[in-house]
N, C-alpha and C positions, 0 to 999 in steps of 0.2 A: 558334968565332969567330962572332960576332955578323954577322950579314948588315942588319939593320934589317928585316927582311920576314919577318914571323909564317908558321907551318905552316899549310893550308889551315884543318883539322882547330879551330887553335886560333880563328882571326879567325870565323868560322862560332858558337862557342861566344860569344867576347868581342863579336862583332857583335850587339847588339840587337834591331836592326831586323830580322837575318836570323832571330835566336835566334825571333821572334814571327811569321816569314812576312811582313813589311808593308813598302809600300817607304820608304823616308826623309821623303819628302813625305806620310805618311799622315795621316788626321787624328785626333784623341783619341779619335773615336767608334769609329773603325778600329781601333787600337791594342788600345782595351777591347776589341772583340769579337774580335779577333785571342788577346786573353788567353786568354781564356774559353774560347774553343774549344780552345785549346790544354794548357790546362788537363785539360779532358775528357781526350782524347787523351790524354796523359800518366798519366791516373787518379791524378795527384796524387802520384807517387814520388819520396821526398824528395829525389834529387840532382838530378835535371830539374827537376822544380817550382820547386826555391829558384833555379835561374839564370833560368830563366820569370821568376818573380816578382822578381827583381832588377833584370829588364831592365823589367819595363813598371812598376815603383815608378819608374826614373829618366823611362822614357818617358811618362807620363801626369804628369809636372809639367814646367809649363813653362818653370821657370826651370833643372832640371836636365836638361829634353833641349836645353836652348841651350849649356848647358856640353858635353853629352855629343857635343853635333854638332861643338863647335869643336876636340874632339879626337880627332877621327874619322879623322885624317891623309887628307880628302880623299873619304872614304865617304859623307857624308851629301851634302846639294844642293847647287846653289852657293850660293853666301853672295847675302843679298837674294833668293833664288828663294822663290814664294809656295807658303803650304801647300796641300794639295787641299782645295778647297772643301765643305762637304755642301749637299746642298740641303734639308735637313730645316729646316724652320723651329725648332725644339725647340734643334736642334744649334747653331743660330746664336747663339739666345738666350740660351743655358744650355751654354758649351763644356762647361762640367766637370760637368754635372748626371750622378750616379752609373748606370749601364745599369739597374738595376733602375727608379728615379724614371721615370726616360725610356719606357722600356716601359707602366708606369704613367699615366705621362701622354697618351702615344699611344693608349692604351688608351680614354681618357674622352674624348680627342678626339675621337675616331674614332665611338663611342658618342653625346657631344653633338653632333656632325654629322648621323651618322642619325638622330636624333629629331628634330631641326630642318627635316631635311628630311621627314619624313613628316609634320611639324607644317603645314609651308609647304604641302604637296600635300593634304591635308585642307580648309586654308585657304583654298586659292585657286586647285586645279583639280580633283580630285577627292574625293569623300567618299562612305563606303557609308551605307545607313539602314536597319533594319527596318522590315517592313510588318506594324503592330500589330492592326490594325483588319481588318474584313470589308469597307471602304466601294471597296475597289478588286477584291472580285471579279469575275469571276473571272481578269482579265487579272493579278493580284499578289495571293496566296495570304498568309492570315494561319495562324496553328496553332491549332488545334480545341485545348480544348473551347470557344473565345470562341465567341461562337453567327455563325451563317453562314459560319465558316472550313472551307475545304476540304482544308485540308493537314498531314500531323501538325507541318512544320514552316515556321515564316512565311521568306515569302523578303526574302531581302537585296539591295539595289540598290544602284545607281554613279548619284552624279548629277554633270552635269558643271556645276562652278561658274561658269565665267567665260566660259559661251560666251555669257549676254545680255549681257555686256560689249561685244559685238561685234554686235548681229544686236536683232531684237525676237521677243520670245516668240510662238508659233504655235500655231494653234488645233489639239486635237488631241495637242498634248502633253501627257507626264505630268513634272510639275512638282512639286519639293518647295518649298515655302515657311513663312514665319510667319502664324499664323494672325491675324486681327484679333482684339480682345479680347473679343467678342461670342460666339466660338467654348466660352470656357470656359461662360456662360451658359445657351449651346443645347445643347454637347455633353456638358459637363460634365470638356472637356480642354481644353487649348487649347498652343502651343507649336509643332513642327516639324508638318507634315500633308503626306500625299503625296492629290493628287489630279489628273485632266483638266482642260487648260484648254479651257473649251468656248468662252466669249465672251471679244474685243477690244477695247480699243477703240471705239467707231461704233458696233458692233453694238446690235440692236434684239432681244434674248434673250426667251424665252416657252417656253412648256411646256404641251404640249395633251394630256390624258389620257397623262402619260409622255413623251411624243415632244417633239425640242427642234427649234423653228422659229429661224432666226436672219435677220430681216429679211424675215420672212413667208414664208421655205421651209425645207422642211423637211432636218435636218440627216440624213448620213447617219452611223450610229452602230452600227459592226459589233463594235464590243467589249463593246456593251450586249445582254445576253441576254434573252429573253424573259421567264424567270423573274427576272429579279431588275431586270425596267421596274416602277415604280411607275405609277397613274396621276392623280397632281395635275394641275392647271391652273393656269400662274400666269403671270405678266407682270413687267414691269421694275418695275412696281410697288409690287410684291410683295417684293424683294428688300430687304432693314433697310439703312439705316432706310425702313420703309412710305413709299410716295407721296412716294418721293426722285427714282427715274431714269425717263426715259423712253427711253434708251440710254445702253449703258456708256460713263461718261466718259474722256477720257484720262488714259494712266498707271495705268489699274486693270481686273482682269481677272478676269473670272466664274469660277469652279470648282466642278466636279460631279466623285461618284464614279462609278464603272459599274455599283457597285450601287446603283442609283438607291433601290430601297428601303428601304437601310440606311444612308444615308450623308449624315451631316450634314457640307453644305458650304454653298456661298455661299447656295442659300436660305433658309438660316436665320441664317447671320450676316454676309453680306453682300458688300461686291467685294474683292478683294485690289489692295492698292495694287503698284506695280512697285519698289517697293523692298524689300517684303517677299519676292519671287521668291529662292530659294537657288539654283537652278539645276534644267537639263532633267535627268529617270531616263533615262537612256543602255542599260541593261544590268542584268539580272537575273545575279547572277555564285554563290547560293546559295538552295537548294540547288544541288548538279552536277547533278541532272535537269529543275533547271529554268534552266540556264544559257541565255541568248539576250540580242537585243538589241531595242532600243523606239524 
């Protein structure tokens, strides 16, 4: 005699939603992974499988889990109760986009994000540089065999981009910038240069047998070695274009290297304007024995 009330055994089986683990309110993305996994588990043996796969062909379309819910005698939500939402933007966009696509997609997002963000941080707070040259020894090490490098390997620096944004550049620092056009002429490169910013603004700059006066005293210069002090003589005079300045004007800023006798910087081609500034060398970060900060 027919009671109307299925064996536990059989509603378990004929349930769906139980047949896949997921609650009634689940969402399509749930559903699929709900399959899938279950799938595994099962290793695919054909009389599981096919009610598996029965249940989530009705479940994953939307027109046959509306039918399937409305004869549920009571099992599925209430009527007008809202699905579980995902927060995936993907899921929103694309309910029925297949698990593979999905994964795929998340994939190059995820991927376009970080490069955009390493883009943005190169851009606009930090950026590393090689030290090509011999003109910054021996406080920044270039790789032998170039002549006067001391190191088998040139080091690498952190400059920070956006702190003259905030602040004005100080004498003493080690500054990367664009070189004026003048630099390919003299030096025979021209482009990115790391060098000291020795003069400001105001300042009245000169150079007496090596040694740098700034406004008739003399600077002190502990990173400049004795072997590698040149000893010219020159004046703001001197500075290209010839018999321009008699101190540095605003917005532009003198630069020397600390091997003063290898190192073609502003006295041979001239001031750097403050727009040309990339930002202050913060940090030597390679090699690891020459990791510190400036």
């Amino acid at each position: 005699m027919a009671t109307g009330t299925e064996p536990a055994a059989d509603r378990h089986v004929s349930d769906h939603y139980a047949l896949l683990g997921v609650r009634p309110d689940a969402s399509p993305q749930e559903i699929e992974s709900a399959y899938r996994r279950g799938a595994l588990e099962l290793g695919y043996r054909d009389g599981a499988w096919r009610e598996l796969r029965d249940a989530y062909d009705v479940l994953r379309d939307p027109e046959e889990r509306a039918r399937y819910d409305s004869q549920r005698d009571g099992l599925g939500p209430p009527k007008g109760a809202p699905q579980k939402k995902t927060h995936n933007p993907l899921d929103r966009l694309f309910p029925n986009l297949p698990h593979g696509w999905r994964v795929a997609i998340d994939w190059v997002v995820t991927i376009a994000g970080a490069v955009a963000i390493v883009l943005a941080i190169k851009a606009w707070i930090v950026n590393p540089y090689r030290i090509p040259s011999s003109s910054m020894e021996p406080t920044l090490h270039c790789a032998r065999p170039a002549q006067g490098c001391e190191a088998a390997t040139s080091d690498r620096v952190l400059a920070n981009r956006f702190i003259y944004h905030f602040r004005s550049p100080r004498r003493g620092e080690i500054v990367v910038f664009l070189t004026p056009s003048l630099a390919k002429q003299e030096c025979g490169s021209e482009g990115t240069f790391v060098k000291r910013l020795i003069g400001v603004p105001g300042d009245v700059w000169e150079e007496r047998a090596g040694y740098v006066y700034i406004d008739g005293k003399k600077l002190n210069e502990p990173y400049v070695k004795a072997l590698r002090r040149d000893t010219q003589t020159l004046t703001m005079r001197d500075i290209p274009p010839r018999n321009t300045y008699t101190r540095i004007p605003n917005g532009y800023y003198l630069m020397m290297g600390d091997n003063r006798s290898s190192s073609c910087d502003s006295r041979r081609w001239g001031l750097v304007p403050r727009k040309n500034l990339i930002g202050k060398v913060f940090a030597t970060y390679w090699p690891p024995g020459r990791i510190s900060f400036h």
